[in-house]
Backbone bond lengths (Angstrom), bond angles and torsions (degrees), N, CA, C in turn:
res aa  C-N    CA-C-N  psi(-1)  N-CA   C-N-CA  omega(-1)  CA-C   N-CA-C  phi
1 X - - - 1.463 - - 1.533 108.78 -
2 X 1.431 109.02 120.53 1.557 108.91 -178.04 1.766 103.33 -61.65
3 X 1.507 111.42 158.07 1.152 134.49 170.89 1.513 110.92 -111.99
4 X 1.701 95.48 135.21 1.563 101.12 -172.28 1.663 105.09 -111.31
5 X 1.552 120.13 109.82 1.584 113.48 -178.22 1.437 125.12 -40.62
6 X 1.205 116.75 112.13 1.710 108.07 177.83 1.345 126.02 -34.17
7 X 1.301 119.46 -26.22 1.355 130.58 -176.28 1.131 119.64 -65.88
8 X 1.538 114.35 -23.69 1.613 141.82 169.17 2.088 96.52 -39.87
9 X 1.660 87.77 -72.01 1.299 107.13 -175.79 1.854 124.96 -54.63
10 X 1.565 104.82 -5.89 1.024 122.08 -151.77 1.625 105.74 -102.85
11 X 1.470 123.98 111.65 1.224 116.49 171.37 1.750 117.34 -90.98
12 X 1.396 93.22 132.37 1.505 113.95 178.48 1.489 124.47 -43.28
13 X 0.932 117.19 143.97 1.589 124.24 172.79 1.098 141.26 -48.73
14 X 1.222 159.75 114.47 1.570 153.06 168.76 1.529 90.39 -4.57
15 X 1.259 116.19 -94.76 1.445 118.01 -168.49 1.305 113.20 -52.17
16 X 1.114 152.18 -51.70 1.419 128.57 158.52 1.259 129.93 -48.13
17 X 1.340 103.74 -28.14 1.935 97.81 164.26 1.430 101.64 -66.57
18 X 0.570 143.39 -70.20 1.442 152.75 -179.28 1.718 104.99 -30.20
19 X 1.348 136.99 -56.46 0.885 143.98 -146.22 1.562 86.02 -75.53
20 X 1.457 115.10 -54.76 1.376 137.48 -161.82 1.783 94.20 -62.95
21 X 1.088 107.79 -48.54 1.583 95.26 179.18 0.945 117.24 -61.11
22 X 1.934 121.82 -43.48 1.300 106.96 -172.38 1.775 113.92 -62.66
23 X 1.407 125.79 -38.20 1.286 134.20 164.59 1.723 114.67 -23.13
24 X 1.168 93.31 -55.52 1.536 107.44 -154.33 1.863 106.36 -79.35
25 X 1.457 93.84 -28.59 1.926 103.01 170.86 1.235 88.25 -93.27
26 X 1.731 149.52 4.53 1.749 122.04 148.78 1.581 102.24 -66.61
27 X 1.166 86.96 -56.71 1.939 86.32 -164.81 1.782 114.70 -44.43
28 X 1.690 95.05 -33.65 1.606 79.14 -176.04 1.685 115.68 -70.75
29 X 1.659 104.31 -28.38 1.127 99.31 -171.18 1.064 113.04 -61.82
30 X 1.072 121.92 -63.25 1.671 144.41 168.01 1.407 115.64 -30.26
31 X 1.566 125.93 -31.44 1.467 122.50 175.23 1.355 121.59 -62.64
32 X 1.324 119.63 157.46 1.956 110.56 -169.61 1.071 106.72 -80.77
33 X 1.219 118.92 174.29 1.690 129.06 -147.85 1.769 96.07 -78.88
34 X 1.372 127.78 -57.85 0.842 160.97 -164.28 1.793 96.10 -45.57
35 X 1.019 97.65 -61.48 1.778 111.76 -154.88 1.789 92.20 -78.59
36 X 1.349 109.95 -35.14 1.601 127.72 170.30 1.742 112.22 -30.20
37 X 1.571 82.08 -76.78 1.678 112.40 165.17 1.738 117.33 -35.33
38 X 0.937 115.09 -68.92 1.659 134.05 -162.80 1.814 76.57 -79.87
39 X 0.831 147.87 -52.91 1.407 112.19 -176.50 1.410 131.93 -103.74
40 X 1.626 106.71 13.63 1.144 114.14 153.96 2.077 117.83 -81.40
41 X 1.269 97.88 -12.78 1.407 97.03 -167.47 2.124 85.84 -80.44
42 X 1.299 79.36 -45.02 1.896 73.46 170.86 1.338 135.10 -32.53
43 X 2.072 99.50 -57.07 1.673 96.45 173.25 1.354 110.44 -54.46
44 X 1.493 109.77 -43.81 1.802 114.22 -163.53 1.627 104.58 -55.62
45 X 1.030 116.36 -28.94 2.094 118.29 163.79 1.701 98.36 -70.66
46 X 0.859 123.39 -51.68 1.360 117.91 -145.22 1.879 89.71 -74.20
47 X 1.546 102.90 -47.75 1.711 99.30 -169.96 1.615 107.54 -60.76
48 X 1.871 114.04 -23.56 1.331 98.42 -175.33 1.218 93.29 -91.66
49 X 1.204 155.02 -85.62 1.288 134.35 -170.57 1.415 122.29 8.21
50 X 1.604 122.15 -77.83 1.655 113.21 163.34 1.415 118.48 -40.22
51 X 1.190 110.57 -17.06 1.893 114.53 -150.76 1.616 83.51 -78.31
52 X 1.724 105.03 -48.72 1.692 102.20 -171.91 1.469 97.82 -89.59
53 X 1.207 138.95 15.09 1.413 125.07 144.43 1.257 138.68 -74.72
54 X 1.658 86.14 -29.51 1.724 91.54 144.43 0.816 156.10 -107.87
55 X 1.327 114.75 11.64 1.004 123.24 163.03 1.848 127.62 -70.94
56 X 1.380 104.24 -40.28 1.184 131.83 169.95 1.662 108.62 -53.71
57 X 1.717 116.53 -45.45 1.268 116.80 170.17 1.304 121.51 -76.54
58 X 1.156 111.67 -13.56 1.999 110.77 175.61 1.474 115.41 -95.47
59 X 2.086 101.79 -9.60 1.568 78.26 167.56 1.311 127.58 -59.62
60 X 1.455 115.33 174.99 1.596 130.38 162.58 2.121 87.60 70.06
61 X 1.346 120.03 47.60 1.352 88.73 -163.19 2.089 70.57 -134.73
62 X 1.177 111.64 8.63 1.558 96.15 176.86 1.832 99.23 -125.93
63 X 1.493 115.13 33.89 1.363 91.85 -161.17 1.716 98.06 -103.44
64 X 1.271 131.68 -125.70 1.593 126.71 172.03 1.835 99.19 -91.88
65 X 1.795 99.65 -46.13 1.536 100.23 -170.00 1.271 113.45 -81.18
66 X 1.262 139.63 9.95 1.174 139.14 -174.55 2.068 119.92 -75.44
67 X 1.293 79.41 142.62 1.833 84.29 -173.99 1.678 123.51 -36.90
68 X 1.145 126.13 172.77 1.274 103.19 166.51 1.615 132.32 -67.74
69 X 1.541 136.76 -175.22 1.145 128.13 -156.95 1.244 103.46 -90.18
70 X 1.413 140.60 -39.14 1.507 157.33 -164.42 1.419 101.54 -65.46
71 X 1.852 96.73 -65.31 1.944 90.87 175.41 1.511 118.39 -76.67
72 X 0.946 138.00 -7.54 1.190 137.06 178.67 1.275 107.29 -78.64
73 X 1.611 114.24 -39.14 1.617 109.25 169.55 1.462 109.64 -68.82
74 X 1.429 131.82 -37.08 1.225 138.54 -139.94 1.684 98.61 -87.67
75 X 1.722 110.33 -38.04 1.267 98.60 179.96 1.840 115.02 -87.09
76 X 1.084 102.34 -4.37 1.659 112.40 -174.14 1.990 103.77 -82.21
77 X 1.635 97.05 -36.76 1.752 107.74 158.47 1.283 101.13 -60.62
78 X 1.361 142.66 -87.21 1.571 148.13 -151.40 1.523 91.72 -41.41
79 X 1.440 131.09 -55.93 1.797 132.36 -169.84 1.673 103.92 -57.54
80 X 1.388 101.81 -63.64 1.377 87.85 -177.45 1.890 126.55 -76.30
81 X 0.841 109.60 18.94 1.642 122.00 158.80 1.563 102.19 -68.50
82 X 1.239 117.70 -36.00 1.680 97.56 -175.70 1.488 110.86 -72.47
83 X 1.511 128.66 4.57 1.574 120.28 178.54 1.361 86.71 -75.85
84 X 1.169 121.77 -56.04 1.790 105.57 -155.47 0.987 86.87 -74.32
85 X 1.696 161.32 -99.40 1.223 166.91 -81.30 2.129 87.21 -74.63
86 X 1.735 112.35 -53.21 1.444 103.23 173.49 1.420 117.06 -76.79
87 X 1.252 141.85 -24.96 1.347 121.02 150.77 1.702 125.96 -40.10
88 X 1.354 119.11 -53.08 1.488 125.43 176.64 0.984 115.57 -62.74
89 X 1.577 114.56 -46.10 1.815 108.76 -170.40 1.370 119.45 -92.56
90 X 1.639 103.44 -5.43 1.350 106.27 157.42 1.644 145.23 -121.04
91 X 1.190 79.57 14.92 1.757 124.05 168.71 1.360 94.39 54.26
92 X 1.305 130.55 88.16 1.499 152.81 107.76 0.932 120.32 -42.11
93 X 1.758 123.63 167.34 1.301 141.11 -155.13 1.744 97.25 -127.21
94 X 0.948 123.88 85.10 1.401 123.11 166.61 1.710 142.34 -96.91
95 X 1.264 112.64 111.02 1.452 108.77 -148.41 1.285 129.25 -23.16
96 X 1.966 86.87 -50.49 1.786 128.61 179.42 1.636 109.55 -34.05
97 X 1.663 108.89 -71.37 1.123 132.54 178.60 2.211 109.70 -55.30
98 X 0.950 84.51 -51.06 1.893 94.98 -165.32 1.439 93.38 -54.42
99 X 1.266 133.48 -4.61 1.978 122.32 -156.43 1.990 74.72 -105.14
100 X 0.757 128.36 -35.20 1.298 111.57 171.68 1.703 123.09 -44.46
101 X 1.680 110.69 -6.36 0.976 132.28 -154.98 2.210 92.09 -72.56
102 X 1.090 103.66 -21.21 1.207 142.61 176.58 1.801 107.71 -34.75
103 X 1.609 98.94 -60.83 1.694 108.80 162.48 1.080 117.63 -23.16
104 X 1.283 96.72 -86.19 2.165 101.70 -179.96 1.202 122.78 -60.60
105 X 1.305 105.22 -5.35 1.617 103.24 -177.11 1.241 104.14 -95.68
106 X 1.400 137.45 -3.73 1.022 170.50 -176.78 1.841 114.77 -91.18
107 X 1.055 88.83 -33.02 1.829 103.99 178.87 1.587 106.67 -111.90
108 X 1.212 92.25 -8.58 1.962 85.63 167.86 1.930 100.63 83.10
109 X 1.215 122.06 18.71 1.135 131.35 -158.12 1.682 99.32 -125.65
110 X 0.992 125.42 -18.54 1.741 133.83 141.25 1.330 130.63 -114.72
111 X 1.143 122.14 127.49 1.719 101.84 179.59 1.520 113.22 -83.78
112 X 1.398 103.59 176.30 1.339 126.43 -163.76 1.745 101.19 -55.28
113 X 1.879 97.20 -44.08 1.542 97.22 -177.49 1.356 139.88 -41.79
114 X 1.829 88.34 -72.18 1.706 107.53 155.15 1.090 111.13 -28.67
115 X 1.607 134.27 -86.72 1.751 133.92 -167.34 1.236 108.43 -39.44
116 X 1.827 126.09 -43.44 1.579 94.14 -178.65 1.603 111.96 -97.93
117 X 1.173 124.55 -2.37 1.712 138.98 148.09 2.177 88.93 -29.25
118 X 1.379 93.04 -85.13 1.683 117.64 -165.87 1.784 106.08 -23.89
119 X 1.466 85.83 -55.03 1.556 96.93 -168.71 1.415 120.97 -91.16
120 X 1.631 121.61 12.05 1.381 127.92 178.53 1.600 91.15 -101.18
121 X 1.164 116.07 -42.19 1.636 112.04 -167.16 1.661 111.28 -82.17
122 X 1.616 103.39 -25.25 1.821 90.81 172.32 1.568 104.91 -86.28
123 X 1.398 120.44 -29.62 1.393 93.84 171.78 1.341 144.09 -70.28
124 X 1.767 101.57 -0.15 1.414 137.98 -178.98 1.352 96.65 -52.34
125 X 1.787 97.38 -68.63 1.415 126.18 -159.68 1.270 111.24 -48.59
126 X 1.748 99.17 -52.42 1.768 99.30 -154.50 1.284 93.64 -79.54
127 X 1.466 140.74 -13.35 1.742 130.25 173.03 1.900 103.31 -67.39
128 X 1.343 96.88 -31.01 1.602 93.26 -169.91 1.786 107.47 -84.91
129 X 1.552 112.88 -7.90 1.561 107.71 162.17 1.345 99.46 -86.78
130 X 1.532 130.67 -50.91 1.079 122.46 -143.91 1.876 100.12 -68.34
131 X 1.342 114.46 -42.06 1.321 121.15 176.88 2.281 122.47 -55.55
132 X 1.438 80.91 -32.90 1.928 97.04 171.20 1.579 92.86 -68.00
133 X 1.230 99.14 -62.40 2.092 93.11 -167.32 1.960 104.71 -61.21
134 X 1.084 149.78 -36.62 0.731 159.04 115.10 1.717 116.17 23.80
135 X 1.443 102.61 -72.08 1.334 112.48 -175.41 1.363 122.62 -93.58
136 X 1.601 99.08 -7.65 1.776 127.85 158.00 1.571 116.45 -56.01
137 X 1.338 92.43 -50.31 1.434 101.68 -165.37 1.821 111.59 -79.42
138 X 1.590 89.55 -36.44 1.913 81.40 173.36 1.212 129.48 -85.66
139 X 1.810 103.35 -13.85 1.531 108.87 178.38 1.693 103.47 -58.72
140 X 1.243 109.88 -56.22 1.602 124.77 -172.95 1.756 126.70 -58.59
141 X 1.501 82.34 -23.48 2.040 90.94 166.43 1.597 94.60 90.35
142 X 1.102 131.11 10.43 1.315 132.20 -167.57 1.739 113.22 -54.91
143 X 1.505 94.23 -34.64 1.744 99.18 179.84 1.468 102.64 -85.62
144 X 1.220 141.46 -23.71 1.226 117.83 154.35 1.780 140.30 -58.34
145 X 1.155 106.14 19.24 1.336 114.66 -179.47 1.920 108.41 -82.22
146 X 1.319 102.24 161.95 1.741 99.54 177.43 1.571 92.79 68.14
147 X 1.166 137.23 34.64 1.501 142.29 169.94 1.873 110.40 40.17
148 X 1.686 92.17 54.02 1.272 112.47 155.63 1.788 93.39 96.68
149 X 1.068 115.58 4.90 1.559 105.51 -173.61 1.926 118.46 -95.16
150 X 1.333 101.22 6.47 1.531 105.35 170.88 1.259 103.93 -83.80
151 X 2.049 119.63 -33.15 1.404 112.76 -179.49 1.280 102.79 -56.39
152 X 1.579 133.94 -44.37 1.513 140.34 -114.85 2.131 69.90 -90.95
153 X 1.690 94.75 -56.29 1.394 81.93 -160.06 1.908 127.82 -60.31
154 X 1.601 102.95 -20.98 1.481 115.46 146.39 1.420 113.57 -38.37
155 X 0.932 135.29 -64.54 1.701 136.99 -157.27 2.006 93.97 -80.00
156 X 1.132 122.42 -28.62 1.378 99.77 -155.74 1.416 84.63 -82.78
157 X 1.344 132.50 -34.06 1.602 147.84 -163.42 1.917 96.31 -61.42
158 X 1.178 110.74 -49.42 1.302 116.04 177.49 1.297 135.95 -69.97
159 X 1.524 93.76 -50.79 1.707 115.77 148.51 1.164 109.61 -40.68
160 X 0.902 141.01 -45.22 1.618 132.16 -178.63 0.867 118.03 -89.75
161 X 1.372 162.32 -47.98 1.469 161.78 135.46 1.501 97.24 -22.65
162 X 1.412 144.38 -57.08 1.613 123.02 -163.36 1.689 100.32 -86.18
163 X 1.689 110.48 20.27 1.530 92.46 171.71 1.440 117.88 -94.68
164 X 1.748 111.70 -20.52 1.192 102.92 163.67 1.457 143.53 -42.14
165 X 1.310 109.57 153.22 1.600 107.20 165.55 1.096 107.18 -86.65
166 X 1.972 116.27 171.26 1.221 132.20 -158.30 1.820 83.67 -68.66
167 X 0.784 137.74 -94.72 1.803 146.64 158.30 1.558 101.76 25.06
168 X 1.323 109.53 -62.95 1.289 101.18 -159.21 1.542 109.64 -88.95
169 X 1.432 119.07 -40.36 1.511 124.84 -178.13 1.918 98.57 -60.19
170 X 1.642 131.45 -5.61 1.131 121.56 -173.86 1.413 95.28 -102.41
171 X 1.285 131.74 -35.21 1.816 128.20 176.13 1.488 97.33 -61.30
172 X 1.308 113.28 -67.14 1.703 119.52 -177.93 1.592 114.62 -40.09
173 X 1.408 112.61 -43.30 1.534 115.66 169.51 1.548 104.80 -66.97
174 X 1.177 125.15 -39.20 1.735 124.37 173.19 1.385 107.09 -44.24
175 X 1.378 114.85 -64.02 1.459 107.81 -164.40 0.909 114.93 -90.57
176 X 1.783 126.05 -10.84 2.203 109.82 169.85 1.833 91.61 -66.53
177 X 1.054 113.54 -45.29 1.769 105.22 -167.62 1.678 106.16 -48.43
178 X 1.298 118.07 -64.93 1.332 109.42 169.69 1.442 116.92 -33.76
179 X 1.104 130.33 -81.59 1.573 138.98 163.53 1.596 96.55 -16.83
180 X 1.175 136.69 -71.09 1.563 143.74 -155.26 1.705 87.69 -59.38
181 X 1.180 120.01 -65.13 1.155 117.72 -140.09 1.910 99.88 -88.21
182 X 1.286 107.46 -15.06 1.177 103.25 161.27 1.622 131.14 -57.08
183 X 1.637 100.59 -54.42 0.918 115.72 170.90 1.485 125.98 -48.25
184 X 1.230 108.50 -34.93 1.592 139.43 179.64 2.053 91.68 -62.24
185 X 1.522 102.75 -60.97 1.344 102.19 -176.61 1.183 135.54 -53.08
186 X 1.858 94.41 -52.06 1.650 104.80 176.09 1.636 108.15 -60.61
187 X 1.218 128.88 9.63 1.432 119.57 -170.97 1.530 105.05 -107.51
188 X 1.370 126.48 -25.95 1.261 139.42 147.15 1.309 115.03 -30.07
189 X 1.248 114.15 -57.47 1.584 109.02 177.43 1.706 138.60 -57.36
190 X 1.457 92.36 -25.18 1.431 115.51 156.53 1.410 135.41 -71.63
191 X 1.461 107.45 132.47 1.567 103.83 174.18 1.652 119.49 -116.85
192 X 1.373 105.66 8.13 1.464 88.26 148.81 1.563 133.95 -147.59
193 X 1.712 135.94 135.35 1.370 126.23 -166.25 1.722 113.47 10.63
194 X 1.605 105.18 -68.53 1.341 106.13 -164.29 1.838 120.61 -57.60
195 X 0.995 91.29 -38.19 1.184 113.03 163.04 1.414 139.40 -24.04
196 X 1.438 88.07 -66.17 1.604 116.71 -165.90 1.951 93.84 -85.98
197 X 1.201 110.33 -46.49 1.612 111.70 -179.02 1.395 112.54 -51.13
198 X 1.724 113.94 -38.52 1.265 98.90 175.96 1.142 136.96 -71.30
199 X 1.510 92.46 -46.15 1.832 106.40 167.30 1.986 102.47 -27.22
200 X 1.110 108.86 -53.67 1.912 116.69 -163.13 1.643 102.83 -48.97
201 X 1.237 118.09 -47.86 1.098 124.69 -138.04 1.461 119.82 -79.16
202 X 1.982 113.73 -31.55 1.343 89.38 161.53 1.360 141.21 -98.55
203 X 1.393 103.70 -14.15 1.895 129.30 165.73 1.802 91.89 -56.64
204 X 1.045 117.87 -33.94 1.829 98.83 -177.83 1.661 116.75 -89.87
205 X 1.727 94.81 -24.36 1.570 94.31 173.74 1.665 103.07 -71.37
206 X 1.492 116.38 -57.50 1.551 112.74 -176.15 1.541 116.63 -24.20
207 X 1.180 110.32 -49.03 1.579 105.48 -149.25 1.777 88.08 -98.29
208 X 1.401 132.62 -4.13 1.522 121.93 167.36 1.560 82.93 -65.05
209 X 1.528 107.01 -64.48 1.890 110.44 -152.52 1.294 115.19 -43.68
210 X 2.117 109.91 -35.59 1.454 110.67 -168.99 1.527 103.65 -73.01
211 X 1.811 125.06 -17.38 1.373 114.15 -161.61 1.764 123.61 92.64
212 X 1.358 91.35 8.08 2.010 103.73 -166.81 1.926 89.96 -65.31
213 X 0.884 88.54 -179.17 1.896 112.76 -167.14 1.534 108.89 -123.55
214 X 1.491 97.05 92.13 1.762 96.30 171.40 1.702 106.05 -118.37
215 X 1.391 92.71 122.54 1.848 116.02 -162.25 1.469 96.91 -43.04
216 X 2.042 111.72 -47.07 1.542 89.35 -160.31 1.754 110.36 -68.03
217 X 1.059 113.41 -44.85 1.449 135.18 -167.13 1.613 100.01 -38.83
218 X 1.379 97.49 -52.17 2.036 113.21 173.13 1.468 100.26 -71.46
219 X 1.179 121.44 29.00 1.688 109.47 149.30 0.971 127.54 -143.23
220 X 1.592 113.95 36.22 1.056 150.79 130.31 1.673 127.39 -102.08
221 X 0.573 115.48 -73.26 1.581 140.31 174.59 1.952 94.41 -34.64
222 X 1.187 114.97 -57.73 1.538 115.98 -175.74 1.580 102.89 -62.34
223 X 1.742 109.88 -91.06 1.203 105.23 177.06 1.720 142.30 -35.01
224 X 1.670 83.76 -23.05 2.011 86.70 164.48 1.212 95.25 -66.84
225 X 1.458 145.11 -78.02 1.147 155.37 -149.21 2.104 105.01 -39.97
226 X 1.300 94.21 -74.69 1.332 112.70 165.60 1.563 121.28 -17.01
227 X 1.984 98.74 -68.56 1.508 119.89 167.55 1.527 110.36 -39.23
228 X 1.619 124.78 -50.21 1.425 138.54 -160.87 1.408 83.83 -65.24
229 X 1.221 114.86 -89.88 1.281 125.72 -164.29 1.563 121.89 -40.16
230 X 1.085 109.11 -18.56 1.946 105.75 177.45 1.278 103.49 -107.63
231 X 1.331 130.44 -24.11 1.447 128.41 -178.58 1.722 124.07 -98.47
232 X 1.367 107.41 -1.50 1.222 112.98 172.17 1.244 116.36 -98.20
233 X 2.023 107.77 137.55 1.690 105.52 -143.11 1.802 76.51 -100.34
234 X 1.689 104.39 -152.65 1.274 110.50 172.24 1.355 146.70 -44.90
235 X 1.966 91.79 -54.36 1.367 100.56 165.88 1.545 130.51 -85.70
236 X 1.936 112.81 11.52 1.463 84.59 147.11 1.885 118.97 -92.38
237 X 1.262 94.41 -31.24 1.890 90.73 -176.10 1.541 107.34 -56.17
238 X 1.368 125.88 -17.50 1.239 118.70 164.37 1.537 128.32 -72.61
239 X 1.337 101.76 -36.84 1.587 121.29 161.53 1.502 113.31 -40.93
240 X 1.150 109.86 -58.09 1.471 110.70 -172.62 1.587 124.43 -118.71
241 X 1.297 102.31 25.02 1.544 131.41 138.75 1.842 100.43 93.91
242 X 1.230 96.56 7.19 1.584 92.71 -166.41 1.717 109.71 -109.26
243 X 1.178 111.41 178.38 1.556 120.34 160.55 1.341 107.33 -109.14
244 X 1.747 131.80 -168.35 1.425 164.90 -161.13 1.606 91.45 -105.41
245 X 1.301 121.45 -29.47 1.453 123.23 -173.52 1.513 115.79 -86.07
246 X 1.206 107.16 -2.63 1.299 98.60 178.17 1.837 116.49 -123.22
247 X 1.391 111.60 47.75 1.165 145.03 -175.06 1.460 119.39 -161.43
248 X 1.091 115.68 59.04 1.487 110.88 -159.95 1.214 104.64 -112.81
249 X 1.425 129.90 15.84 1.367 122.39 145.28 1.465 123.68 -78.61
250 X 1.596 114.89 15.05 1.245 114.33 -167.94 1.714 113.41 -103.64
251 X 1.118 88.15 66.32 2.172 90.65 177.62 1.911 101.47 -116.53
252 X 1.644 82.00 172.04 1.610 99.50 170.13 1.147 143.43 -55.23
253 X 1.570 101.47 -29.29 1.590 138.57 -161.33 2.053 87.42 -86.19
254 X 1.268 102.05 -66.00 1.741 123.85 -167.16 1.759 92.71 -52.63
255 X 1.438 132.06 -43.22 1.400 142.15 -145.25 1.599 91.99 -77.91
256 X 1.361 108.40 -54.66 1.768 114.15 -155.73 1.610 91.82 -88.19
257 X 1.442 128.24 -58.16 1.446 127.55 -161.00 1.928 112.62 -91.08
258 X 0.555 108.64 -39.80 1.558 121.00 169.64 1.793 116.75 -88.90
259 X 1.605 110.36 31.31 1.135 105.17 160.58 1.858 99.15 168.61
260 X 1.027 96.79 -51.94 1.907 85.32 -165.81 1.734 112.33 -70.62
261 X 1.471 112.79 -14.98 1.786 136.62 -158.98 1.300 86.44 -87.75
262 X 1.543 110.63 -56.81 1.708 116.54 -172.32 1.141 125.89 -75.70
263 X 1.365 108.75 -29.41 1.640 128.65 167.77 1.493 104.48 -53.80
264 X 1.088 119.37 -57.91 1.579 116.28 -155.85 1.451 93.94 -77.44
265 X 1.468 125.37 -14.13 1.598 103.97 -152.77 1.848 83.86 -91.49
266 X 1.242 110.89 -50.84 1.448 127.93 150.74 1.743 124.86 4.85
267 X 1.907 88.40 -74.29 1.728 78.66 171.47 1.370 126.92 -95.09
268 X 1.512 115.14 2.24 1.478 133.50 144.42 1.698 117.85 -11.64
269 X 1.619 74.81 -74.93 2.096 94.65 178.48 1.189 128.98 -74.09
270 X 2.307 101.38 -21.09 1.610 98.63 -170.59 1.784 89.64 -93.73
271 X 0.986 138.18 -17.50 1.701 137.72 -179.79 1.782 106.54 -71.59
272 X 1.389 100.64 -77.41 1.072 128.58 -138.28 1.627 111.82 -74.99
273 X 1.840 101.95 -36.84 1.625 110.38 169.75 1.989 94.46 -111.31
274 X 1.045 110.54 -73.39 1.577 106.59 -162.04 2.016 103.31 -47.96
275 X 0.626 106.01 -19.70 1.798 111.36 177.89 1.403 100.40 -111.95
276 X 1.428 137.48 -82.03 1.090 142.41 -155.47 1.909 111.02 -54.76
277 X 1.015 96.33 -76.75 1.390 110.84 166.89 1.404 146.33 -9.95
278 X 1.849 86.82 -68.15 1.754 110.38 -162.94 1.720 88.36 -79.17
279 X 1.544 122.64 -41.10 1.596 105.14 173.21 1.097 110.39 -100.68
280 X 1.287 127.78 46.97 1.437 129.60 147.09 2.069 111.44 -91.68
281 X 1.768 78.10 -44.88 1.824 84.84 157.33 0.972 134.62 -45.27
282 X 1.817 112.13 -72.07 1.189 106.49 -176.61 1.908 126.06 -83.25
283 X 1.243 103.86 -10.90 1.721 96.79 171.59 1.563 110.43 -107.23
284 X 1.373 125.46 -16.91 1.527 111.27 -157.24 1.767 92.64 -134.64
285 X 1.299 134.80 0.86 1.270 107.83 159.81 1.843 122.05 -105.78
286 X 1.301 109.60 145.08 1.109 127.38 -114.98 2.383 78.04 -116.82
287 X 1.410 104.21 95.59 1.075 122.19 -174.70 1.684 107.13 -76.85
């Protein structure tokens, strides 16, 4: 009968998570630009993929018969946990995650250059997946499904994120990054697949349920919304009982400055210092 090492079973240490992160933000830094790119365009598929998983799961979730508000958020969180779960387990380049890149830069073991080199080209990427899936989804009619109510539920998803102010979409971007990068952390501690997926799953559902602001996810998630709303002729707004007027936080101006500008600066601070940082302090800088 084979024997399985306890250590299998064994989750890692504060300081070895830690150690392991800082490792894992060398390699990204350190990886060539090229290979950077091509698998940041990856996360940007992988984050929209969940993005239209949830979207698809929150339809029917604003109508009279719809479930209550808690589970309706809670299971629309549990769906989109599988964006990160394929970024990690298939080692993508994700903006969210890469600002952790921050560690070593922190230990004098990356420079300042590289990290914002790192993080101009994956956020390149994941706009240039998130924008391919994007133009996937409207070429194919996909939001017209449920007799036009996956668009409806696109627009309300968007509608709400471009209603923030610059102020608030930058706190809200603070705390999904924390959440992201937690999740990112607690998965470190694990040593095997199963493991690591779970760790993801409720730090990524929380911050769908709380409504937090993660830049890549909003570049998908917005511009679908956007797409719905300018390209749908009569007979879908008739379909699903509404007009263009009753989404009117949904412009160009609201998309980039009132959420994706603030978002990114957002999970900047919630990754990179409030996550990255404070245990770079306390386990890996070197007193």
């Amino acid at each position: 009968m084979n024997s399985i090492e306890p250590s299998y079973f064994e989750a890692r240490s504060p300081l070895a998570m830690a150690e392991l992160a800082q490792n894992v933000a060398i390699g990204k830094a350190e990886k060539a630009l090229y290979k950077t790119f091509v698998l940041a365009i990856m996360a940007g598929v992988f984050i929209s993929l969940a993005g239209m998983f949830y979207t698809i799961v929150s339809t029917g979730s604003h109508g009279p018969n719809a479930l209550p508000y808690g589970i309706s958020k809670l299971i629309g969180g549990i769906s989109f946990s599988m964006g990160l779960m394929l970024v990690v387990m298939c080692g993508a380049e994700l903006f969210t995650s890469s600002t952790m890149i921050s560690i070593p830069c922190a230990s004098g073991r990356v420079p300042f250059s590289a990290m914002v080199r790192n993080w101009c080209v994956v956020y390149l990427g994941n706009f240039v997946g998130s924008i391919v899936m994007v133009s996937m989804i409207i070429y194919t009619g996909q939001w017209l499904g449920a007799h036009g109510q996956v668009g409806a539920s696109a627009m309300y998803i968007a509608d709400a994120k471009m209603g923030h102010s610059f102020g608030q979409a930058l706190v809200l971007g603070i705390m999904c990054n924390i959440m992201v990068c937690l999740s990112v952390w607690m998965s470190y501690s694990a040593r095997s697949a199963s493991g690591k997926m779970l760790a993801m799953i409720l730090p990524v559902a929380a911050f769908i349920a709380a409504g937090f602001e993660h830049s890549i996810a909003n570049m998908y998630l917005l511009p679908m919304g956007w797409m719905v709303h300018n390209l749908g002729d009569a007979a879908f707004w008739q379909g699903i009982g509404m007009t263009p007027a009753d989404f009117p936080h949904i412009t160009l101006h609201n998309m980039i400055f009132n959420n994706i500008i603030p978002a990114t600066i957002g999970n900047i601070i919630g990754g990179g210092i409030l996550v990255g940082l404070s245990n770079w302090f306390v386990f890996l800088r070197k007193h």
